[in-house]
FIDORO-842199 format. One record per residue (C-alpha): residue in one letter; x, z, y. Coordinates in steps of 0.02 Angstrom, whole numbers, plus 50000, padded with zeros to 5 digits. Layout:
BEGIN
AXZY ...
//
This chain:
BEGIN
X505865015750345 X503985013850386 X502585019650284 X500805010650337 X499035007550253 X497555000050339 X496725017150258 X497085031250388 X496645044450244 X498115036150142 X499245040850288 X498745057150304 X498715061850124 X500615054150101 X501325063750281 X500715080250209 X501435078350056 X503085070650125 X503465083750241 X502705098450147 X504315095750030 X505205105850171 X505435116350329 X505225103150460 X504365085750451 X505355072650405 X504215058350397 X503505055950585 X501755051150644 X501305035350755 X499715032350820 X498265041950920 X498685051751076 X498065068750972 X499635061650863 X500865054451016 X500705073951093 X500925082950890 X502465071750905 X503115075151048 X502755095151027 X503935092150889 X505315084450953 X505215097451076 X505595110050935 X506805101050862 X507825101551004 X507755120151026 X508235124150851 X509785131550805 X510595130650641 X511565144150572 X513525145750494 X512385152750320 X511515136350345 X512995125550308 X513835137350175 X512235136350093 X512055117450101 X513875114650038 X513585126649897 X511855117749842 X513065100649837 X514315107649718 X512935114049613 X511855096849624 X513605086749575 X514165097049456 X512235098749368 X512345080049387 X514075077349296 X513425089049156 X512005078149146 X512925064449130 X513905072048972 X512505076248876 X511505059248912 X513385053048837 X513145066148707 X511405058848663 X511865040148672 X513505041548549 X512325052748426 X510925036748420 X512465024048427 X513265034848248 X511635036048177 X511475018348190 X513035016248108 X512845029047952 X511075018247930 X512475004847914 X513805010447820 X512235017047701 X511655002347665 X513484995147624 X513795013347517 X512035010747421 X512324996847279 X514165007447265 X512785022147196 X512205011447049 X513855003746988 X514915017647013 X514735035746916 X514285051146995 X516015056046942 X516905039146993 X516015042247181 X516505058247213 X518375051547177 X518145039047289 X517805051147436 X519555059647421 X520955046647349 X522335039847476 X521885025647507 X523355016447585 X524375021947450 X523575016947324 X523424999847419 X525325001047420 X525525003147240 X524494991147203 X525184978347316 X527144983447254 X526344982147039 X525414963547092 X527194955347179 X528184961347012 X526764954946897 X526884939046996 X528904939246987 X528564942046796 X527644928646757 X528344913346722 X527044900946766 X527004906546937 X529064901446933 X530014887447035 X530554872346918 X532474882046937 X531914897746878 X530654893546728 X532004880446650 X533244896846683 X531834909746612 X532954917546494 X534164923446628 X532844930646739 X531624937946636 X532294954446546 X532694957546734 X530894956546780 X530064962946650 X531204979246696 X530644978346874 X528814977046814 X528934992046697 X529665001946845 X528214997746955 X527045001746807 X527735019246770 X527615023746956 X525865018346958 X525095022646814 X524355037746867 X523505031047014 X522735016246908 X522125026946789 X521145037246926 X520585019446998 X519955019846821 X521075002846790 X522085006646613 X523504996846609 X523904987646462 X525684989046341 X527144977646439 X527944977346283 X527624957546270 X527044947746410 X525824930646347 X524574921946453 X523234932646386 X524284949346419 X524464944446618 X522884939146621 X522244957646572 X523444964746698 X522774954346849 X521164959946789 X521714978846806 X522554974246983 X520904965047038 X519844980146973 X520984990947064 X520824982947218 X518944983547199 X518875000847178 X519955004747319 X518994992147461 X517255002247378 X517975018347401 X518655013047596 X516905009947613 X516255028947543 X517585035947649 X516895027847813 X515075033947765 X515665048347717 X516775050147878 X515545045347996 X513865057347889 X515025071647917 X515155068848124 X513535066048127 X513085081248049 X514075089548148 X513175084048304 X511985093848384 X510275085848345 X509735073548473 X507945086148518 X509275100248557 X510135087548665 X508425079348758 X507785098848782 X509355102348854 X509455085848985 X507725090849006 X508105108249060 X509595102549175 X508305089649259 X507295103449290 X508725114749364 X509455099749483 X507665096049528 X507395114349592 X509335111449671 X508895093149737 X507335104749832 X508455118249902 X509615103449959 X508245095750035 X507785109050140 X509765113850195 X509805095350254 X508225096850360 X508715114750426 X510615104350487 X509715093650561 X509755099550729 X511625102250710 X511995086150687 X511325076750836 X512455075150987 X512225076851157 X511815059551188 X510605061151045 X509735074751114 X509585067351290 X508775051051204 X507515063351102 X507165074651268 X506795057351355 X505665052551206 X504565065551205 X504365064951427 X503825047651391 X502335053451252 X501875067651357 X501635055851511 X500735044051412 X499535057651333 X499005064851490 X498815051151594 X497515042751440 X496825060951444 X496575057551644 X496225040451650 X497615034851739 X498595020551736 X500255020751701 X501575009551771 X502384994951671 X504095007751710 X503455018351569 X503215005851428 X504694996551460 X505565013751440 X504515018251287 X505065000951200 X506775003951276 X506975021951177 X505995019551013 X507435009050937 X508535023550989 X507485035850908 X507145026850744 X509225025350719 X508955046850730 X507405049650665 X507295034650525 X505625039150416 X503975034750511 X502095031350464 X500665021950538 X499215013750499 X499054991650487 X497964994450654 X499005006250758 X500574996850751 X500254987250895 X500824994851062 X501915009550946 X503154998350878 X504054984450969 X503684966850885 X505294963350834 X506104953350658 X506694965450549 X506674981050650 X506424993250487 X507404992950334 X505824994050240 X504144994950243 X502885001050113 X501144998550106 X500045009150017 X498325004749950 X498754985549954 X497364980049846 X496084985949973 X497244978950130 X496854959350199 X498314948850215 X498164945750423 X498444964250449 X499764968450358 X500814952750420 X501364960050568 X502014975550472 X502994962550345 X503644953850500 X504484971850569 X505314973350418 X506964968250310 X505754972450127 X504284977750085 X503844987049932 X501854984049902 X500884997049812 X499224994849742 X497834994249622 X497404979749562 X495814987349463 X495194996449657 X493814984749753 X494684971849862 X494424977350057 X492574969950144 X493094951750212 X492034949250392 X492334931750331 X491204919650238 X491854913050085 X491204895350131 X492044896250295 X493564904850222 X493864888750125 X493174877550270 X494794883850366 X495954880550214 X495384862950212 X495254860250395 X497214866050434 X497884855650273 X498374872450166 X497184872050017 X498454864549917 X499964875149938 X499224890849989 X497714894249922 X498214911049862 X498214915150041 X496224914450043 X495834929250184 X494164934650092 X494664933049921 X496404938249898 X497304957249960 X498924960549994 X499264966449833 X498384951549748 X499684941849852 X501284951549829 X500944952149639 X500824931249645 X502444930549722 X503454945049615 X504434942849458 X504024953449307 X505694963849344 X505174967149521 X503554975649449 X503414993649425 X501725001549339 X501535019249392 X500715027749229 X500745042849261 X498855051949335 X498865066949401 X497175068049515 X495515068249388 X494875077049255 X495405071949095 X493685067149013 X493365058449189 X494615048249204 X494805045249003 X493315032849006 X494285021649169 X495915022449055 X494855015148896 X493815003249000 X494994995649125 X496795000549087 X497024997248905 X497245017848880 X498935014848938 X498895030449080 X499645045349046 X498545058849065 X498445076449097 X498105088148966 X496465093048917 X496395110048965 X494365118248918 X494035130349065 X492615144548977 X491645152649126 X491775172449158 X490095172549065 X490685162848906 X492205175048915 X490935190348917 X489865182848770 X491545181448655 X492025199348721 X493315192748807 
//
């Protein structure tokens, strides 16, 4: 990975922070000879470090810790998403349960919650196939002409099915009617009792499932218990990711083999020599470089994280398609497009950062003979965003991104609130997140409130 800006304050203020995060730098430093010797002094240390049997118990036990912080994460965040998916589903099964509330009683509800469902499904399902087998209309041609034969039989079989259900219609609040004489009229009342039987029992399959599903939800710890507690496990595997951090970098010397450490010795010979003949004057032979070149992709498969600036790349890092994984340019908005190509063309990616709000970077070239040359080589048409003096990096990698490949950094940590309040109204639509306001009183306010 290389990290570049045409700003040389950019790449300072990034390696400092990078490799203040632990006990040896892990982001490396190309450019001046002041740099090339810091460099090569480190190496130099690297290779006489030693790393300790504490070092690696420590390291494996900040792993188990990080994985098994991470897998606890993971349960809660599961924790968190079922609670919002239930709650979304009692809002449901509410708003099925709510015209139930006005039709039903307070008493008829509260029966609802408790009957057996299925079995009252049953009964009512065994009563409706013996009213149906009692009436005669709903007969085959054999058996109505024959309904003297069948029908004391049935009506039996009817009564039965009555007597065992009786009780659970009546709690259904369905009364059934006398079977003493069965007309048109009579069935039709007992269908009626059936259907209102069924009704009741689909409504109170509905309570039940509200009144299943309320009860596990309120029986859920509340979703701020759960965020304060992924919250506080963040925290702990952040101060665990840290520790890790630092076992990995202190391992570091372990892990390099004795090839490795020849390549690295041979490395930082080759800065030295370069530093002090610069520092001399002297020329060096061609010998040298071709070594240098020959090493640095070496190095960079051992030491992967490196930072320059747009202008020192030249001479530091061989020319070559795709030598980094990735590069990332900081302050893009104030970076021209020529100087950054050569970075895009060492690299597999690119992630561009910028500010699109930031003045553009001071263009040595006119603007009339910016688009002079546009015409002249035949790419006004096709790529006019690629204007030198009126379009950045940033302005260009944000014409060829999709919205997905975007991310907006909100957050601001560097100005005082009131100062940077008025940029957030006035050029970022207040969208920043901001630091608290925190009112600072002097030692002599504190003395006047007899503090």
């Amino acid at each position: 990975m290389l990290f570049a800006s045409k700003n040389n304050k950019a790449v300072d203020v990034v390696e400092t922070r990078v490799n203040t995060l632990g006990p040896r730098p892990i982001l490396l430093r190309l450019g001046t000879d002041k740099v090339r010797a810091e460099l090569a002094e480190y190496l130099l240390y690297l290779l006489a470090s030693v790393t300790t049997a504490e070092d690696a118990a420590r390291y494996q036990e900040y792993q188990q810790s990080h994985k098994e912080l991470l897998n606890e994460i993971a349960i809660v965040e599961k924790l968190s998403s079922d609670l919002i998916s239930l709650r979304n589903q009692v809002d449901g099964l509410e708003r099925n349960v709510e015209p139930l509330r006005n039709e039903l009683s307070r008493e008829m509800f509260a029966i609802c919650r408790d009957i057996r469902c299925d079995e009252c499904e049953r009964a009512t399902k065994q009563l409706s196939i013996a009213l149906d087998h009692a009436d005669r209309n709903r007969q085959s041609w054999f058996v109505k002409i024959s309904w003297r034969a069948f029908e004391k039989k049935r009506l039996e079989d009817l009564q039965i099915e009555a007597n065992k259900c009786r009780a659970i219609f009546e709690m259904l609040n369905a009364k059934l009617p006398s079977i003493d004489a069965l007309s048109d009229e009579s069935i039709g009342k007992w269908r009626t009792q059936v259907n209102n039987a069924s009704r009741f029992i689909k409504a109170a399959r509905e309570i039940q499932k509200y009144t299943y599903a309320l009860d596990r939800l309120n029986n859920m710890e509340s979703l701020p218990r759960l965020h304060a507690r992924i919250l506080a496990l963040t925290e702990r595997s952040m101060d665990i990711c840290h520790k890790l951090w630092e076992c990995w970098l202190s391992l570091q010397p372990a892990k390099l083999t004795p090839q490795d450490r020849r390549l690295i010795g041979d490395y930082a010979s080759i800065l030295q020599l370069i530093v002090n003949a610069n520092a001399a004057g002297n020329m060096l032979g061609k010998e040298v470089f071709s070594k240098y070149y020959n090493l640095f992709p070496k190095i960079t498969n051992l030491l992967p994280c490196w930072a320059v600036t747009s202008l020192s790349a030249n001479g530091r890092i061989p020319l070559e398609a795709g030598f980094f994984d990735l590069v990332v340019i900081d302050e893009a908005s104030q970076c021209d497009i020529a100087s950054a190509l050569p970075l895009l063309f060492r690299a597999k990616s690119a992630v561009i950062i910028g500010d699109p709000k930031q003045l553009k970077h001071i263009s040595s070239l006119s603007l009339n003979k910016d688009r002079e040359l546009l015409g002249k080589h035949g790419i006004m048409e096709h790529y006019a965003g690629w204007a030198y003096s009126v379009t950045s990096l940033f302005d260009l990698a944000s014409s060829l991104c999709v919205g997905g490949q975007i991310t907006v950094l909100r957050d601001h940590h560097r100005s005082h609130h009131d100062i940077i309040e008025f940029s957030n109204r006035t050029f970022y639509e207040g969208k920043l997140v901001l630091p608290a306001f925190v009112w600072v009183r002097t030692e002599k306010q504190l003395r006047e409130e007899g503090l």
